[in-house]
N, C-alpha and C positions, 0 to 999 in steps of 0.2 A: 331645288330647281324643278321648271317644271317644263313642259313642252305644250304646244299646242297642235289641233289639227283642224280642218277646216271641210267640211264634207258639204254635197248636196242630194238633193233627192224632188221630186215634184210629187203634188197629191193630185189626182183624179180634179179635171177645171169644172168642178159643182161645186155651185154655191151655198148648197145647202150641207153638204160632205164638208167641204174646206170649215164653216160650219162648226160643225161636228167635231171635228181633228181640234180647232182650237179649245173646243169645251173640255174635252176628254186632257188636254195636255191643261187646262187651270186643275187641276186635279186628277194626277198622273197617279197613280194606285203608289201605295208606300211602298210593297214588294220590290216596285220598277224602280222606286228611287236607293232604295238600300241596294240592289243589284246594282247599280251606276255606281254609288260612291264605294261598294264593295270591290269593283274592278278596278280602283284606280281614278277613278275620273273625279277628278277636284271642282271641276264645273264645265257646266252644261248650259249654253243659250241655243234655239232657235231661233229664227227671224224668218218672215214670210215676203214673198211680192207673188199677186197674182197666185200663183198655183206653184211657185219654186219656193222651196225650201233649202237656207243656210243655216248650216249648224256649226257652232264654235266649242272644242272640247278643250279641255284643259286637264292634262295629264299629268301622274307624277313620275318618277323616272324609271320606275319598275312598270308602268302598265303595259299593254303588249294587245293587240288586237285578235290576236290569236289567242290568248289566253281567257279574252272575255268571250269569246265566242266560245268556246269548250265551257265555261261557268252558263251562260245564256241557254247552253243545247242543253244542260242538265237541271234546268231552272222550269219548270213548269207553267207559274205565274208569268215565268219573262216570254216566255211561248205563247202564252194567252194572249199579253199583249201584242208582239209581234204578229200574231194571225189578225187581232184586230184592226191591228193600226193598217194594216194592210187591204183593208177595204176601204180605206181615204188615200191611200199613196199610190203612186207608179211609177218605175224608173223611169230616171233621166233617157234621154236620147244617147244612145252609142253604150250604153248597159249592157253587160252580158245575161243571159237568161238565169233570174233567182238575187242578182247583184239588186242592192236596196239604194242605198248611201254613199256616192261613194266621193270618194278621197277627191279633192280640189289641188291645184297645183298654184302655188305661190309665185304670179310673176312682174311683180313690181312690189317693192319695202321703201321706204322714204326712212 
């Protein structure tokens, strides 16, 4: 069994950054991707419009978002990445200060 979650986040509206974010993710560093499937995460899509980002996680039933973050803050490599990718993103509107990604709320299922 598995769960899914649904996040968003916006990159910086440059075109040449936005750019950039997408090159960097066709080749996502191994480190970043062993870290993902090491936490639990069964798959992982992006999707873009304009400068918003949706992301689609697919979890298994142990994963725990608090748990990948305590893996992630003792991950070096996963810190590299996060400072970089941080010069093409910015939060969403109504973000708390430091909040990246955050959680989407499900309100229509057919």
């Amino acid at each position: 069994m598995s769960k899914q979650y649904y996040l968003t986040l916006d990159l910086k509206a440059d075109d040449q950054l936005i750019a950039e974010y997408e090159e960097m993710h066709r080749a996502v560093w191994p480190e970043i991707i062993d870290s993902i499937k090491s936490s639990g995460i069964q798959n992982m899509e992006i999707y873009r419009t304009g400068n918003r980002l949706f992301m689609v996680m697919e979890v298994s039933d142990d994963f725990s978002f608090e748990q990948k973050a305590a893996m992630d803050a003792g991950n070096e490599k996963v810190q590299e990445w996060e400072t970089l990718m941080w010069k093409y993103q910015q939060a969403v509107p109504g973000a708390k200060p430091g909040e990246k990604w955050m959680m989407m709320d499900k309100i229509f299922q057919l």
